[in-house]
N, C-alpha and C positions, 0 to 999 in steps of 0.2 A: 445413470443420469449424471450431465455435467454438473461442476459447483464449480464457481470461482475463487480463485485465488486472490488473495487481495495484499498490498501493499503501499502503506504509508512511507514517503518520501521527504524528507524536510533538510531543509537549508538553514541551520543556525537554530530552528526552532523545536528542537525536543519538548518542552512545555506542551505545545501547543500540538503537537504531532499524539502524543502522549493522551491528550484530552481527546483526539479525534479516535485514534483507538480505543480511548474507553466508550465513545457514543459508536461507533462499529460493532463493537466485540459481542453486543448480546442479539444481533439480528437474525435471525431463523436461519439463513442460509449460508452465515459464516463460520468457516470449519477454520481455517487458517488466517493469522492477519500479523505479517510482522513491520515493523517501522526501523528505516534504514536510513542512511545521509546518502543524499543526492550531489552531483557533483559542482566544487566547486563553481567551476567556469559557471554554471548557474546563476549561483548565486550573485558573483560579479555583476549579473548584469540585472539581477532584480534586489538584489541588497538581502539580509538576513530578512528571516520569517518566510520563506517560500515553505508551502505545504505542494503536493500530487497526491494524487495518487491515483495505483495501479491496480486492474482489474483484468484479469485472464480466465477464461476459460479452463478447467483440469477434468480431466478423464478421470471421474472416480473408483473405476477400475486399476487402470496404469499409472496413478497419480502422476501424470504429466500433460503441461500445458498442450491444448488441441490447435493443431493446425489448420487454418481454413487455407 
């Protein structure tokens, strides 16, 4: 069975990236969840505090993202 991968993304806002991984981290189908800085040119153009975040598909066998 697939599971998703998941990835928190933030521009300037660790705090806040930080809390949304705490309300992710205990959901039944989250094996993985890390928080990373996204790039800046982003943020330029929405200013600090940008969250994403990203959801992939993973083969739980091959642990690698599924290509459709």
């Amino acid at each position: 069975m697939d599971e998703p991968a998941r990835a928190i993304l933030q521009g300037r806002a660790e705090k806040e990236a930080e809390a949304l991984k705490e309300r992710f981290k205990d959901l039944e189908n989250v094996r993985e969840l890390y928080v990373s800085a996204i790039s800046p040119a982003l943020v330029v153009h929405t200013g600090p505090g940008l969250l994403g975040l990203v959801v992939d598909p993973i083969d739980s066998e091959t642990r690698s993202i599924v290509k459709k």
